[in-house]
PLY file of the C-alpha trace (Angstrom):
ply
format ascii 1.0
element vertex 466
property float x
property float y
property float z
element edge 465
property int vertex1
property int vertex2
end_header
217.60 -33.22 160.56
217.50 -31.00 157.54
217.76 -27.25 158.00
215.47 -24.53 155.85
217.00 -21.19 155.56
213.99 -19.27 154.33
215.73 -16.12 152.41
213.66 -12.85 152.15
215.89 -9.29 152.49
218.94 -11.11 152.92
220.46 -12.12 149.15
223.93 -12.83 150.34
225.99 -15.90 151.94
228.58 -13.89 154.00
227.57 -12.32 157.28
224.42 -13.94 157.45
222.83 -15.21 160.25
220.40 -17.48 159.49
222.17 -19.08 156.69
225.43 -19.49 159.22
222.95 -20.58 161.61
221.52 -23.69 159.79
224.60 -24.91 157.96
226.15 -25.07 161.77
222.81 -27.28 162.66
224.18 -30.30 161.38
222.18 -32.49 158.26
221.37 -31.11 154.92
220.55 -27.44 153.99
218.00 -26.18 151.76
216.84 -22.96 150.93
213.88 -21.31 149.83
212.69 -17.86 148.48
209.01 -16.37 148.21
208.14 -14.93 145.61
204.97 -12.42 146.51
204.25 -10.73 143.37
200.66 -8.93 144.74
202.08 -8.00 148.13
204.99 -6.41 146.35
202.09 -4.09 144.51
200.21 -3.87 147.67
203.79 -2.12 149.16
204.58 -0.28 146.44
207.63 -2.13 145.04
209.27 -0.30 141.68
209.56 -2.67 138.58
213.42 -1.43 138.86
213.30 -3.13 142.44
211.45 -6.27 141.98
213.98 -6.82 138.57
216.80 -6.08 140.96
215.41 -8.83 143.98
215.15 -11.53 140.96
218.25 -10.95 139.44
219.81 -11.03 142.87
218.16 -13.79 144.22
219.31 -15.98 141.02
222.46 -15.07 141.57
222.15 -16.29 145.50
220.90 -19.20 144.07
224.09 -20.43 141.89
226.17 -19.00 144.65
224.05 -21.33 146.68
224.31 -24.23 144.55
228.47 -23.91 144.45
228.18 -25.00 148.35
225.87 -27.70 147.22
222.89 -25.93 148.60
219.52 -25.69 146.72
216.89 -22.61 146.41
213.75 -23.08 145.62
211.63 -20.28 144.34
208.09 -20.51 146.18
205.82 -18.59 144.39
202.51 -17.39 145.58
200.15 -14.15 145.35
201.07 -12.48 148.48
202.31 -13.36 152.39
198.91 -14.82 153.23
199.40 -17.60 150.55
202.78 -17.94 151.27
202.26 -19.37 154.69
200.63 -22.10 153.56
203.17 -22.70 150.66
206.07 -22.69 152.78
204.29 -24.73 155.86
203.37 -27.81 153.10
206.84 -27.53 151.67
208.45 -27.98 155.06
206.09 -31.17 155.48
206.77 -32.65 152.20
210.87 -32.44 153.26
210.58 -33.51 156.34
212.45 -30.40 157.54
213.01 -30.00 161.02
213.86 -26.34 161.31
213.34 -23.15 159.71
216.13 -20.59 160.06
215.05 -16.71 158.89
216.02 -12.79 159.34
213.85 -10.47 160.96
212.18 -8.13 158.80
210.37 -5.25 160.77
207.22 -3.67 158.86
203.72 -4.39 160.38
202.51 -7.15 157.82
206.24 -8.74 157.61
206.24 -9.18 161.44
202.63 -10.35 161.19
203.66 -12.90 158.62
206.32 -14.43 160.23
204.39 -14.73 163.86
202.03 -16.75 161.67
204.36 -18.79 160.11
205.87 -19.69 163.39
202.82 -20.76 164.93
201.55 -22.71 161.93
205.08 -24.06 161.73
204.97 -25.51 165.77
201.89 -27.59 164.53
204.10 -29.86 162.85
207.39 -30.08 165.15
208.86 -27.59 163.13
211.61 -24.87 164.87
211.24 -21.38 163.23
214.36 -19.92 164.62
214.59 -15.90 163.70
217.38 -13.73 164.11
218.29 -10.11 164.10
220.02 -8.91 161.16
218.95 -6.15 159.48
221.10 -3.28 161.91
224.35 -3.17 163.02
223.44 -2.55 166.48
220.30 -5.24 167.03
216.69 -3.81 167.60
216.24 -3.69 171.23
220.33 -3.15 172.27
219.75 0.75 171.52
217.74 1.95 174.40
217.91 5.12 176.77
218.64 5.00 180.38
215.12 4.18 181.70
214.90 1.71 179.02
213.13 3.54 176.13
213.52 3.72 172.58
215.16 6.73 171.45
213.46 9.24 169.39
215.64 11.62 168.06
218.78 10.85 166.26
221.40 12.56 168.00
221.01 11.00 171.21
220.78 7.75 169.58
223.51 7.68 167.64
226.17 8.44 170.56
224.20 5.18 171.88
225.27 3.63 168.92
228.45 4.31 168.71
229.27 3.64 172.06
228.18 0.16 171.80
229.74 -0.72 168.75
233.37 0.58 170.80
231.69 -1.48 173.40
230.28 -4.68 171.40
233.13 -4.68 168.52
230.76 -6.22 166.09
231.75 -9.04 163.75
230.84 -10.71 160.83
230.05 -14.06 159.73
231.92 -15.90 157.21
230.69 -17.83 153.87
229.98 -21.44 155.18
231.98 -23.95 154.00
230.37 -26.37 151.34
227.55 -28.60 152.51
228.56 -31.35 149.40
229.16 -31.48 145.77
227.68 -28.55 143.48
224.86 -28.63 142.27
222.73 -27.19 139.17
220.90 -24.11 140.39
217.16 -23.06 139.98
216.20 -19.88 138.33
213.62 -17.52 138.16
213.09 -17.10 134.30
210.34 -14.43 134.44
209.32 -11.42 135.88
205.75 -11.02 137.37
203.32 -9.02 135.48
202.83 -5.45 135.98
206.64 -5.04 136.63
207.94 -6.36 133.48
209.01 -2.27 132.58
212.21 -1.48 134.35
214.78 1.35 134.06
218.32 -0.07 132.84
220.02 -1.91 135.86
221.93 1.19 138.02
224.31 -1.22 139.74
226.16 -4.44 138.93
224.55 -8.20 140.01
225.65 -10.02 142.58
227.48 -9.87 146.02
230.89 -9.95 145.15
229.81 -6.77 142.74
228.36 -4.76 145.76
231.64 -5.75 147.75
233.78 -4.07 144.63
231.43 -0.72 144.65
231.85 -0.53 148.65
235.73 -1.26 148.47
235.96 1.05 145.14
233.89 4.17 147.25
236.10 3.53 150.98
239.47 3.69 148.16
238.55 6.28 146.17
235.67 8.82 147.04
235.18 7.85 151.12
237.62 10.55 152.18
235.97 13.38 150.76
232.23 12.14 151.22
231.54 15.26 153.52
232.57 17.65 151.05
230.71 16.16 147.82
227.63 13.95 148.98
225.62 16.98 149.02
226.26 17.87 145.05
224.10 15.39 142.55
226.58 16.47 140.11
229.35 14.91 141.03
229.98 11.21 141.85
230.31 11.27 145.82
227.74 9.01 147.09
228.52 5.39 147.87
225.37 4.22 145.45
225.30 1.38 147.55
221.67 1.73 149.03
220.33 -0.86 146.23
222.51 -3.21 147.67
221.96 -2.58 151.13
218.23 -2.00 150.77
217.45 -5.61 149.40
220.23 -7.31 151.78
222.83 -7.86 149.37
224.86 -6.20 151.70
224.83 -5.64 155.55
224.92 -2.94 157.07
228.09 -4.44 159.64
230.12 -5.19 156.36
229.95 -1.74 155.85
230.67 -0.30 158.90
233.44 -2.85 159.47
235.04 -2.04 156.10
234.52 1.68 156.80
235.96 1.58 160.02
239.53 -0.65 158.43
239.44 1.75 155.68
239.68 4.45 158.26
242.13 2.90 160.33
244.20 2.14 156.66
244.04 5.49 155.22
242.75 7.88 158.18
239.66 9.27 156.09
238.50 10.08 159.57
236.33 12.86 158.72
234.92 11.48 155.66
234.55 8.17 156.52
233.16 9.18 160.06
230.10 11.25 157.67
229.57 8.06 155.99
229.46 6.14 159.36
226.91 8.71 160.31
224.24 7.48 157.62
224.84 3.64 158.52
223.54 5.06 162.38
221.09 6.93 160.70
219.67 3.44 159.09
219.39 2.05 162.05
217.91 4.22 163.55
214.57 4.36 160.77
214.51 0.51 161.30
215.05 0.90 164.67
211.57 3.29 164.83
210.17 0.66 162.94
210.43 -1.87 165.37
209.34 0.34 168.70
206.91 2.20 166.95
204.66 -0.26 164.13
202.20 2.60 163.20
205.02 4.50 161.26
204.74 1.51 159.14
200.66 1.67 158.67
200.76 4.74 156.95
200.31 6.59 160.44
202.17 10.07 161.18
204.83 9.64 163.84
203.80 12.86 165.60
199.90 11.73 166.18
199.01 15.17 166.15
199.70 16.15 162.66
197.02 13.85 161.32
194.99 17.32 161.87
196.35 18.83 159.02
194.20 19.16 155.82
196.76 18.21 153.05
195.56 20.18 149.49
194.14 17.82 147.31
196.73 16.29 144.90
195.44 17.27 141.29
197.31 18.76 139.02
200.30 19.97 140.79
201.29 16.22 142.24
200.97 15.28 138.47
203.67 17.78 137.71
205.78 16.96 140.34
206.00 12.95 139.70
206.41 13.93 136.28
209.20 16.78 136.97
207.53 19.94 135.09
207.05 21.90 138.38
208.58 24.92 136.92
210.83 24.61 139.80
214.19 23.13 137.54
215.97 21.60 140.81
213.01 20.14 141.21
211.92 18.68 137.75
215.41 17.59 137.41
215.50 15.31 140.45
212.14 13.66 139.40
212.98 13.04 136.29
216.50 11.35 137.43
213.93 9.35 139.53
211.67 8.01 136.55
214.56 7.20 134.22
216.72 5.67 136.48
215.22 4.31 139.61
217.53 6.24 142.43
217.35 9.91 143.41
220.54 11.52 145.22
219.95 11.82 149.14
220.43 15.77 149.04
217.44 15.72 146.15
215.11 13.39 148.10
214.75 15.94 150.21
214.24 19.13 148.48
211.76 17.32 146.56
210.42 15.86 149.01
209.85 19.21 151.36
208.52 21.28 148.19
205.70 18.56 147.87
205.00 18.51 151.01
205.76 22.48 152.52
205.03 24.18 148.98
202.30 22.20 147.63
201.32 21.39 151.07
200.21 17.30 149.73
200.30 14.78 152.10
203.59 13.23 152.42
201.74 9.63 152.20
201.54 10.13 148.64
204.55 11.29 148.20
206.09 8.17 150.03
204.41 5.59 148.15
205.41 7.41 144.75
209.21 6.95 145.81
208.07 3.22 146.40
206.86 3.10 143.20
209.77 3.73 141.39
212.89 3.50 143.80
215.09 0.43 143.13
215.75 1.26 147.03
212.89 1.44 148.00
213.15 0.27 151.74
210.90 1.30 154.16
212.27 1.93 157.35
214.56 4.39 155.55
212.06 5.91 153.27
209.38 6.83 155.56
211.86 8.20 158.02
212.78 10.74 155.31
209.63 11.86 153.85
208.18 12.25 157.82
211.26 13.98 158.46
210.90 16.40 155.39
207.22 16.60 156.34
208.14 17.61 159.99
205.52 14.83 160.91
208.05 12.19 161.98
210.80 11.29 164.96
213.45 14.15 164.48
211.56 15.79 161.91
212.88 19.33 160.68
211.09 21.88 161.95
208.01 22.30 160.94
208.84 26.56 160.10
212.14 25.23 158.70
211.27 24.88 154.96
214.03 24.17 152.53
213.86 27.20 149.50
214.60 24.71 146.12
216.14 27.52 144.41
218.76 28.34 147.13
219.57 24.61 147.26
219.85 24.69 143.59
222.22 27.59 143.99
224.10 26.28 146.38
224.55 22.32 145.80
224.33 22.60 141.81
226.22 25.66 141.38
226.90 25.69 138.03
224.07 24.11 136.77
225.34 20.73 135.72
222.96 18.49 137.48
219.84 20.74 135.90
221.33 20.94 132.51
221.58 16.69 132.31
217.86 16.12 133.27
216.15 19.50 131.87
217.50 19.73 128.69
214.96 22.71 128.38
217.11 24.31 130.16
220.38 23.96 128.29
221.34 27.43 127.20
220.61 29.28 130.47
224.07 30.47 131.71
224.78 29.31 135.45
222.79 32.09 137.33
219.26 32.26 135.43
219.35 28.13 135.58
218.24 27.99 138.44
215.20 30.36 138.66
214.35 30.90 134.87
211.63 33.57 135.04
213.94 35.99 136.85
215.28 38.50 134.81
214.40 36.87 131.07
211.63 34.85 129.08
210.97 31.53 130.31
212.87 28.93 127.65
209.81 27.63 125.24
208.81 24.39 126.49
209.47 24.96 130.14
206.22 25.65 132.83
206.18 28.70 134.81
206.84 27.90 138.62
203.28 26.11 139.34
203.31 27.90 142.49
205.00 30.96 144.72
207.57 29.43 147.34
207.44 32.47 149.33
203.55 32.45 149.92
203.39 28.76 149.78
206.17 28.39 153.18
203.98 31.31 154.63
200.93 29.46 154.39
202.50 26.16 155.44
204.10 27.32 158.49
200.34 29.14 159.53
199.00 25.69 159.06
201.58 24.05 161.28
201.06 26.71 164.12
197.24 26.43 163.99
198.02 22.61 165.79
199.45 24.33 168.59
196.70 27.06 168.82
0 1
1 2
2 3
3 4
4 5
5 6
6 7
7 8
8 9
9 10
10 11
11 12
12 13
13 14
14 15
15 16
16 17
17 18
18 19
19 20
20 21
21 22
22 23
23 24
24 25
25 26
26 27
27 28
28 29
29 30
30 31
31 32
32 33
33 34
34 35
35 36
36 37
37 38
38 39
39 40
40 41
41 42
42 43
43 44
44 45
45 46
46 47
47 48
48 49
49 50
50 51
51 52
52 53
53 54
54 55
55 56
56 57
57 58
58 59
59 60
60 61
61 62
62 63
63 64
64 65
65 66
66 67
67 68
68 69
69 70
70 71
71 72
72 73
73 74
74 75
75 76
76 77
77 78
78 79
79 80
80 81
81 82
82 83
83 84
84 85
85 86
86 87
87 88
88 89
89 90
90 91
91 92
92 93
93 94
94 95
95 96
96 97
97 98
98 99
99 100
100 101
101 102
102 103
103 104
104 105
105 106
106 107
107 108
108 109
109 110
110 111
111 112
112 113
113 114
114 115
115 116
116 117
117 118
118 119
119 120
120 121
121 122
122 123
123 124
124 125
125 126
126 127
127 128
128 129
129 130
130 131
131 132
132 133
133 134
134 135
135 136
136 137
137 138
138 139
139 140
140 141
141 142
142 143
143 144
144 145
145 146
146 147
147 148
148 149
149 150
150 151
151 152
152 153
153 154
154 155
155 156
156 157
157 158
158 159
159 160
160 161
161 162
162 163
163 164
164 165
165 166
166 167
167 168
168 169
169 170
170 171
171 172
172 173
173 174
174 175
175 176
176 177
177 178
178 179
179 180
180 181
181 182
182 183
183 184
184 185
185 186
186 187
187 188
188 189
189 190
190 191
191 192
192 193
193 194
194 195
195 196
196 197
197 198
198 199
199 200
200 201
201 202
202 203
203 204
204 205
205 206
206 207
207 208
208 209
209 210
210 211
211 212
212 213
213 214
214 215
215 216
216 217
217 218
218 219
219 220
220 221
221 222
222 223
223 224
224 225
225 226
226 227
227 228
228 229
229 230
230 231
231 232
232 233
233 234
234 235
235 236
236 237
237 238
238 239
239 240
240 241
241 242
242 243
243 244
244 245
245 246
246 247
247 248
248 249
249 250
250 251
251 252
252 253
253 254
254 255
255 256
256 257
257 258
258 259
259 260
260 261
261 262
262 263
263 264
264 265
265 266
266 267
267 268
268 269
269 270
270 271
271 272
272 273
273 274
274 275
275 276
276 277
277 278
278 279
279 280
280 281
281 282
282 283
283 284
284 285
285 286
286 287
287 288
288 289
289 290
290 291
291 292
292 293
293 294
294 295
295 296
296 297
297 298
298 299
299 300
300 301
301 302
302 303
303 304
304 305
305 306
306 307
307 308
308 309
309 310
310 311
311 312
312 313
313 314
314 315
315 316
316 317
317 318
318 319
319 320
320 321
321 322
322 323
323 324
324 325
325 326
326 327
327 328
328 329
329 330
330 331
331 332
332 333
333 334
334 335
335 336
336 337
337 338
338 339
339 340
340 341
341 342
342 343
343 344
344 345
345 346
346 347
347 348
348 349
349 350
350 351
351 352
352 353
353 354
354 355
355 356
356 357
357 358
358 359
359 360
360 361
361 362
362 363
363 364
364 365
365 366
366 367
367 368
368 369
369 370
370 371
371 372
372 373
373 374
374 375
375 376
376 377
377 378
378 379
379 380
380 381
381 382
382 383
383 384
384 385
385 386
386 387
387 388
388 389
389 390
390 391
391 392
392 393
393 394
394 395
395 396
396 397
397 398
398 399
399 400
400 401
401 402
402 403
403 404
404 405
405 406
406 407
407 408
408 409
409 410
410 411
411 412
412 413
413 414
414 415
415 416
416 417
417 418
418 419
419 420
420 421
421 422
422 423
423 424
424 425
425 426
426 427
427 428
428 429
429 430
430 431
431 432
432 433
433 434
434 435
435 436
436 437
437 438
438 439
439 440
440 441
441 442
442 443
443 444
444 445
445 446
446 447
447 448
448 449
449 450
450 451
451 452
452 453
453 454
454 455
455 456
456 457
457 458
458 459
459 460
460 461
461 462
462 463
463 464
464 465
């Protein structure tokens, strides 16, 4: 009667249900985790993400080994080969059931539909279970039992049944025997062996410091300062939460004690709001699969005839747009693997309303260097910013980089760190450098107008509905 919990976006013990699930099975528990190396290029995955999974999942593994609990690293080329691996392992154990987490993009669902049919060949159970929200794909629906669309809406649904559901979380399971020496993955796969420095501490007992350290210290005033990439008022927790580390019901439930502890209603309640707004990406992802095959929510925006990238998508993944909010935010992005929320998407409307280039590219380029790089969440921005997606902005509202700049980097701080161009500019010419003096030597001109660029954006939007 041995159990297999088969481990994918899920690198923690507590409040996890597949784990919980098979050491409450009865008989021994093993573990595995795939390692997919050419599907991870195939989806984009950063270096700074795939160093991040590995280190994690080692550290899983020794927490693993503590309740006397082995992981094995499976490693093949990508899910196809996988299948096979982890069907032949289950054989050799004689395991009797696999226990996994839903994951929700098109090929992951495909994958594990295969698995369980090759795995009910052999007698084997493949027993799934919903994880990855707080509020389970499927519970969220509207009255005449449809999957919401726009946020709003969706997240009164939410919230309602979490007052309704009062979700919980699972516990570490207590020790299946003695410990035990742990494997570990000693290398990294090739072609992601060049990483930006690690942006958050290993393990899960270091994401459960960060998330207690933000609710005590910065959750109260999130509202105020998430908006400024200046100052320290995000949670920085999306690494975590992106690779399963950390659930997205630990977080809420911590919010919602820290709340009840300190009454950082407002604050907190902001915070709250992006957890519902996670859900809700995956939750797309689920009802709708072609968000996830590189397909435009909003079918009829496939019309539009994108510029071709060139030379202006070059200078914006490299950051010399001209544009210093801009080149700043990309540049945070290449040397460090994250991006602040507010900068995602000013960057990601001036590539996409400015420079008019598909958003597609755009996406993927995040992929490629995010160390959260999670789809459900990623997508759902860059459609939104491209106003081809569920809830999208509208398509005539186009953010202007330089007012943002302005307004959430007032003094220049934020451009001044990653432009160094830049420097001397006092707070007022920072922003927009060729008004009112000589460009700083070094710097680009503005690689293109933002008020003739929204112009012809918006005519390109209308001619759809002509």
């Amino acid at each position: 009667m041995t159990q297999l919990v088969w481990f994918r976006n899920d690198l923690r013990l507590a409040d996890n249900p597949a784990l919980t699930a098979a050491c409450k099975a009865g008989g021994p528990v093993k573990a595995c985790f795939t390692v997919t190396p050419q599907q991870w290029q195939e989806h984009d995955w950063s270096p700074a993400r795939v160093h991040f999974v590995i280190a994690h999942a080692n550290a899983l593994a020794r927490n693993l080994a503590k309740l006397g609990i082995p992981l094995i690293f499976l490693e093949a080329h990508q899910f196809s080969d996988s299948i096979e691996l982890l069907s032949r392992y289950c054989r050799e154990q004689n395991i009797t059931a696999v226990h996994f987490n839903e994951e929700y993009g098109i090929n992951e669902r495909r994958r594990d539909k295969t698995v369980r049919e090759q795995l009910a060949t052999c007698g084997i159970k493949a027993n799934k279970y919903r994880d990855q929200t707080v509020a389970p794909v499927g519970a969220i629906l509207t009255q005449q039992q449809e999957p919401y669309s726009v946020f709003t809406p969706f997240s009164r649904r939410w919230r309602s049944w979490i007052e309704e559901s009062q979700p919980t979380v699972f516990p570490v399971p207590e020790p299946k025997g003695e410990a035990i020496k742990p494997q570990q993955l000693d290398a990294i796969p090739p072609g992601f062996e060049d990483a930006p420095p690690a942006l958050v501490n290993t393990g899960e007992n270091a994401a459960h410091d960060q998330l207690d350290a933000f609710l005590q210290e910065r959750g109260g005033n999130y509202k105020e300062q998430r908006d400024f990439p200046a100052i320290d008022g995000t949670s920085q927790l999306s690494p975590y939460l992106a690779n399963g580390v950390l659930s997205g019901r630990q977080c809420l439930i911590a919010a919602r004690q820290a709340q009840g502890e300190a009454g950082n209603q407002e604050g907190l309640n902001t915070w709250i709001n992006e957890i519902a707004w996670r859900d809700f990406y995956i939750h797309i992802l689920y009802h709708y699969p072609r968000v996830s095959m590189h397909r435009a929510f909003k079918p009829e925006t496939e019309n539009l005839s994108w510029n071709t990238p060139g030379e202006h998508f070059e200078a914006w993944k490299t950051g010399h747009t001209g544009i210093p909010i801009v080149d700043a935010a990309m540049r945070q992005l290449n040397h460090t693997g994250w991006m602040h929320n507010r900068l995602r998407m000013i960057t990601a409307m001036f590539l996409t309303k400015n420079l008019f280039i598909d958003w597609r590219l755009g996406e993927a380029y995040f992929m490629s260097r995010l160390v959260d790089g999670f789809l459900a969440s990623n997508n759902g921005g860059w459609q939104w910013s491209a106003s081809t997606g569920t809830d999208a902005a509208p398509y005539f509202r186009v953010f202007n980089p330089v007012t943002q700049s302005e307004r959430f980097d007032p003094k220049g701080e934020f451009i001044r760190e990653w432009v160094p161009e830049l420097r001397k500019l006092d707070d007022k010419r920072i922003h927009n450098p060729g008004k009112g003096g000589v460009i700083p030597k070094g710097y680009p001109r503005p690689i293109v107008d933002l008020k003739e660029s929204r112009k012809e954006a918006i005519a390109k939007f209308q001619a759809l509905k002509d």
